[in-house]
C-alpha positions as CSV (number, residue, x, y, z in Angstrom):
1,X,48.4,116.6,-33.0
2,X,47.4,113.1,-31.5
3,X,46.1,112.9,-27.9
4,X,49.8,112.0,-27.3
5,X,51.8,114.7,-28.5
6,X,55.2,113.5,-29.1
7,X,58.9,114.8,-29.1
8,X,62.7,114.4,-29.8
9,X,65.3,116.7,-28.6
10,X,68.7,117.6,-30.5
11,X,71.9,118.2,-28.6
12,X,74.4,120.7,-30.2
13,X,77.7,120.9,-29.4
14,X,81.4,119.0,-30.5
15,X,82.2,119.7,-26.4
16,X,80.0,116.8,-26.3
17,X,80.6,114.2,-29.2
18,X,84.0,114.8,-28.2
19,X,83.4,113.6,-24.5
20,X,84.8,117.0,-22.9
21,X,81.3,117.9,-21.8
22,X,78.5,115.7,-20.2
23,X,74.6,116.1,-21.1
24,X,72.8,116.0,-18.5
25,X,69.7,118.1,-20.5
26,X,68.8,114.8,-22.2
27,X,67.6,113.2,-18.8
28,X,66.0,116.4,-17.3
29,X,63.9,116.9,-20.7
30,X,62.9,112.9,-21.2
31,X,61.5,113.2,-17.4
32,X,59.4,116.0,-17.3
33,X,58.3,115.0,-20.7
34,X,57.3,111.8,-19.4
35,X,55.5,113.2,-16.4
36,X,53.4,115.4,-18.9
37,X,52.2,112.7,-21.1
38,X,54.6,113.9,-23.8
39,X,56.5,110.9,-25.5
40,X,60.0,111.4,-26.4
41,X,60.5,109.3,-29.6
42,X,64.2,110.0,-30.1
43,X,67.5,112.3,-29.1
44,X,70.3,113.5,-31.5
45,X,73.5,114.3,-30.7
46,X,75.3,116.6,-33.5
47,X,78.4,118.9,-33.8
48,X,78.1,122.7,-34.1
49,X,78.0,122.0,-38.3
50,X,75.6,124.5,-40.1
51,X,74.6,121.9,-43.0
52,X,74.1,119.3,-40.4
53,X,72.0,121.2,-38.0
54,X,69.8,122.4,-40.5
55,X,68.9,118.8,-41.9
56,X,68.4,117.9,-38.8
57,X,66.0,120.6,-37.3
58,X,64.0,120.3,-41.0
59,X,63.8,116.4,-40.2
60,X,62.4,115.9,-37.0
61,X,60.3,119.3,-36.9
62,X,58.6,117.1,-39.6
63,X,57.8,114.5,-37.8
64,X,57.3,115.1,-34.1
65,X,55.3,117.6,-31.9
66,X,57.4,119.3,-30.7
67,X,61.4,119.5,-30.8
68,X,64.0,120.7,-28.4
69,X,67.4,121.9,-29.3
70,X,70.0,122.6,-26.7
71,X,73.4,123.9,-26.9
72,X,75.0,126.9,-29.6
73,X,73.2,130.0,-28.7
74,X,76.2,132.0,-27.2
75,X,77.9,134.5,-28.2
76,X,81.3,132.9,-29.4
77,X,82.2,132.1,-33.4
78,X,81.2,128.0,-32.5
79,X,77.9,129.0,-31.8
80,X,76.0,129.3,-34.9
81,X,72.6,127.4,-34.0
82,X,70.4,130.4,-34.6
83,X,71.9,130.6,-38.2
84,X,70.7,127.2,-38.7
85,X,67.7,127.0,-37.7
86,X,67.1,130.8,-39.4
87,X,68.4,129.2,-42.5
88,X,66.1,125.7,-41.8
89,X,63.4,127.9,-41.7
90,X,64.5,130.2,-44.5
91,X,64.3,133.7,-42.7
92,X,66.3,136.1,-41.7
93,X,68.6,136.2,-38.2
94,X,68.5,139.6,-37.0
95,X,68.3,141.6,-34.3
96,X,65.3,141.8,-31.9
97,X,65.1,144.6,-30.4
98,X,63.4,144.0,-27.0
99,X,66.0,141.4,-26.2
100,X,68.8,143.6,-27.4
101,X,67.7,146.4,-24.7
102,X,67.3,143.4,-22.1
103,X,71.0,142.3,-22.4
104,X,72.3,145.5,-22.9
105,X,70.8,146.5,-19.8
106,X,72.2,143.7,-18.0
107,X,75.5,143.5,-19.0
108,X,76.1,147.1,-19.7
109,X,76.3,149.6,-22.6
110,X,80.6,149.5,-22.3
111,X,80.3,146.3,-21.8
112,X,78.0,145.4,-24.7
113,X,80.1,144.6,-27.6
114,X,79.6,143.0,-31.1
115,X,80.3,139.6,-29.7
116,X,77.8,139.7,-27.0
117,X,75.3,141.5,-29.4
118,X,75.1,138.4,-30.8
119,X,72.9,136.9,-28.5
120,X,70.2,138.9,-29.1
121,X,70.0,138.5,-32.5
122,X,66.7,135.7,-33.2
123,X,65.4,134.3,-36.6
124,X,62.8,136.2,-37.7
125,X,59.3,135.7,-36.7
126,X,60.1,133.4,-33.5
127,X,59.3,134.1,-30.2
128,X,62.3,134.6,-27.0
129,X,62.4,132.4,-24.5
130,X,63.1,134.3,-21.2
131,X,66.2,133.9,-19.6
132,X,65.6,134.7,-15.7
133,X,69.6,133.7,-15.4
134,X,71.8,135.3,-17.7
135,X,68.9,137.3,-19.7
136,X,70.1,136.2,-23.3
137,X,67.1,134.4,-24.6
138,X,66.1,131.1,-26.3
139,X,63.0,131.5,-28.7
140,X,60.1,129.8,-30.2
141,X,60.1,129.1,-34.0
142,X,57.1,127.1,-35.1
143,X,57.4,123.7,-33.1
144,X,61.3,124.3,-32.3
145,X,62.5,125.5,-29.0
146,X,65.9,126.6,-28.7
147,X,67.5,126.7,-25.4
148,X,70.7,127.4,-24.1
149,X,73.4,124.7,-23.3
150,X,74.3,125.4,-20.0
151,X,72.0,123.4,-17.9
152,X,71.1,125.5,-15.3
153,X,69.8,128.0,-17.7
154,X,68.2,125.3,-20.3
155,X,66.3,123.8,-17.1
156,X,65.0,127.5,-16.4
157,X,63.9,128.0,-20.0
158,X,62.4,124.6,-20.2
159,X,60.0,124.7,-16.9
160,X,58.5,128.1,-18.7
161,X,58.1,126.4,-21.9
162,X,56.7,123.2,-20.4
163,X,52.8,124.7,-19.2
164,X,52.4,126.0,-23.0
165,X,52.5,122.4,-24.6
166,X,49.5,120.0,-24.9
167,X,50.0,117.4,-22.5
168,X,48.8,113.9,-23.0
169,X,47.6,111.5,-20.2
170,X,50.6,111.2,-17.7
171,X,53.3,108.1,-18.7
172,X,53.4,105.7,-15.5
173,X,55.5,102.5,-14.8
174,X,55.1,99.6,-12.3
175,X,58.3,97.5,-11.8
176,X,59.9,94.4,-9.8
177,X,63.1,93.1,-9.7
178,X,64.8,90.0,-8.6
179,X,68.3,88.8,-7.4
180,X,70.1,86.2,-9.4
181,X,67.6,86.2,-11.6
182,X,68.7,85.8,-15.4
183,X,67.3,87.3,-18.6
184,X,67.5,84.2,-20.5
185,X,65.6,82.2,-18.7
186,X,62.9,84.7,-18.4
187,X,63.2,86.1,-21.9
188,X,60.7,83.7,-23.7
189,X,57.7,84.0,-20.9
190,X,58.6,87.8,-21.0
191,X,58.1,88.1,-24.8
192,X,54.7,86.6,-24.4
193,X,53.4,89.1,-21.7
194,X,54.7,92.2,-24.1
195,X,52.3,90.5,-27.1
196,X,49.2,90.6,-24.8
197,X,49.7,94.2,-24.1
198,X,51.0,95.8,-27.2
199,X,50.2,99.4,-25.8
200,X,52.5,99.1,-23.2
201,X,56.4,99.6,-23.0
202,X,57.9,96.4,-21.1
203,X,61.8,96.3,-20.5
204,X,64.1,94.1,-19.0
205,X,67.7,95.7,-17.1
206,X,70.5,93.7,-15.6
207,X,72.2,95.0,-12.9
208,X,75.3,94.0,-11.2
209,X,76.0,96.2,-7.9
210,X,78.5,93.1,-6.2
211,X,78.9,89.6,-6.9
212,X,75.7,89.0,-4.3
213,X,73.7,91.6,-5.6
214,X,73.3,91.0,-9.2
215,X,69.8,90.3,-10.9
216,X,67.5,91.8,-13.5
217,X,64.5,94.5,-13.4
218,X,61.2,94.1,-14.9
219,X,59.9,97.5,-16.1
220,X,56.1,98.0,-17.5
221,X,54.9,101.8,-18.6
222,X,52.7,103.2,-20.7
223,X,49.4,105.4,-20.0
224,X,46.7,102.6,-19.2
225,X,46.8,101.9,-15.6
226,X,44.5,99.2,-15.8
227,X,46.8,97.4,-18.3
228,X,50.0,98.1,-16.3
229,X,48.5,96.8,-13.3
230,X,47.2,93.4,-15.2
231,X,51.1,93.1,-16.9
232,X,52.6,94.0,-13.7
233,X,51.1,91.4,-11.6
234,X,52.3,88.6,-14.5
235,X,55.8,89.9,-13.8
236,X,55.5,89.2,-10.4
237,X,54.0,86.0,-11.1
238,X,56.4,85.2,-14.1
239,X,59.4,85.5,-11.2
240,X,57.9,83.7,-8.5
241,X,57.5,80.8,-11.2
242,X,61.0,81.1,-12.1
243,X,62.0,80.5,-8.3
244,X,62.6,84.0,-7.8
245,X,61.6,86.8,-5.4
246,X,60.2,89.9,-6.3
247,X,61.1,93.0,-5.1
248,X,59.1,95.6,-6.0
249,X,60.6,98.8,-7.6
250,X,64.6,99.4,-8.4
251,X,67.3,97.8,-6.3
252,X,68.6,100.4,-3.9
């Protein structure tokens, strides 16, 4: 593992390739990665397919960190992620016991029926994720984390998981923007400020809020504050040329 661990996150679910259901697990992730030094190198969206989620999992555990799957860990016949990834890693999925007596416990030996038994059931050799919400866990398998879909309960899973992983030196940004300004005419004195500071992330984003308050933000980040500082300060200087003026931070 380098001294910035890395990650990519998989969403599961045809609720959401199908535009029925909004992520919103994507965002919270990429932040609190961020703000831990971890950096997320890319997100896949895929449909509750066996075959698919399998090739995926085996792909980017590969070549990442650490990966984060949400989405497919329920107990209806759609959600099969736990066969997938038992089959990526070629072990069994069974039933583990401690979690079995947790959810029976919590939703009730009547209650507890071959569907819902399902939940408890974890590839073999990983380790549950607690569930302080609805108890049914995610787990640990190597460097996968499965969590649930449901954001509330994915956000609770993720903020335990989050203190376990190596952290790298925080990711900070520095930005300005500028009304009216215009990307093309900033785009070639732009480019030359990204090739003096190849370790650092600079991106340009219009925005349009009303026909008087349209313009363009200039975003540097990365995890040397030094160099940040130096490529901030010839943004600033790159708009003022330009016969703009710089606002520091996002347009409200």
């Amino acid at each position: 593992m380098t001294s910035t661990p890395t990650a990519a996150i998989i969403i599961i679910g045809n609720e959401i390739l199908s535009g029925r259901t909004q992520d919103i697990n994507i965002n919270y992730i990429a932040k609190k990665l961020t703000n831990a030094g971890i950096k997320l190198i890319e997100t896949r969206i895929i449909p509750d397919n066996h075959q698919i989620i399998i090739k995926t999992v085996n792909e980017l555990r590969a070549a990442v960190d650490y990966v984060f799957t949400s989405g497919g860990i329920g107990p209806t016949h759609d959600d099969i992620t736990s066969d997938a990834i038992a089959d990526a890693f070629g072990v069994s999925n069974s039933i583990h016991p401690e979690s079995y007596k947790l959810l029976e416990d919590y939703i009730g030996k009547e209650n507890f029926n071959l569907a819902r038994q399902k939940m408890a059931h974890l590839p073999q050799g990983s380790t549950p994720i607690p569930n302080p919400i609805s108890i049914a866990p995610g787990y640990k398998m190597n460097n996968v984390y499965v969590m649930a879909g449901v954001p509330k309960i994915m956000q609770a899973m993720f903020d335990q998981i989050l203190p376990t992983l190596q952290h790298g030196n925080p990711i900070i940004s520095k930005s300005w923007y500028a009304f009216h300004a215009s990307e093309g005419k900033i785009a070639h004195d732009l480019e030359q400020i990204q090739h003096k500071y190849l370790n650092l992330d600079i991106g340009s984003y219009p925005f349009y809020k009303n026909k008087n308050q349209n313009g363009i933000t200039l975003v540097v980040k990365g995890q040397d504050k030094k160099a940040i500082e130096q490529a901030a300060q010839q943004i600033y200087d790159l708009f003022k040329q330009m016969g703009y003026e710089p606002h520091q931070g996002e347009p409200s």
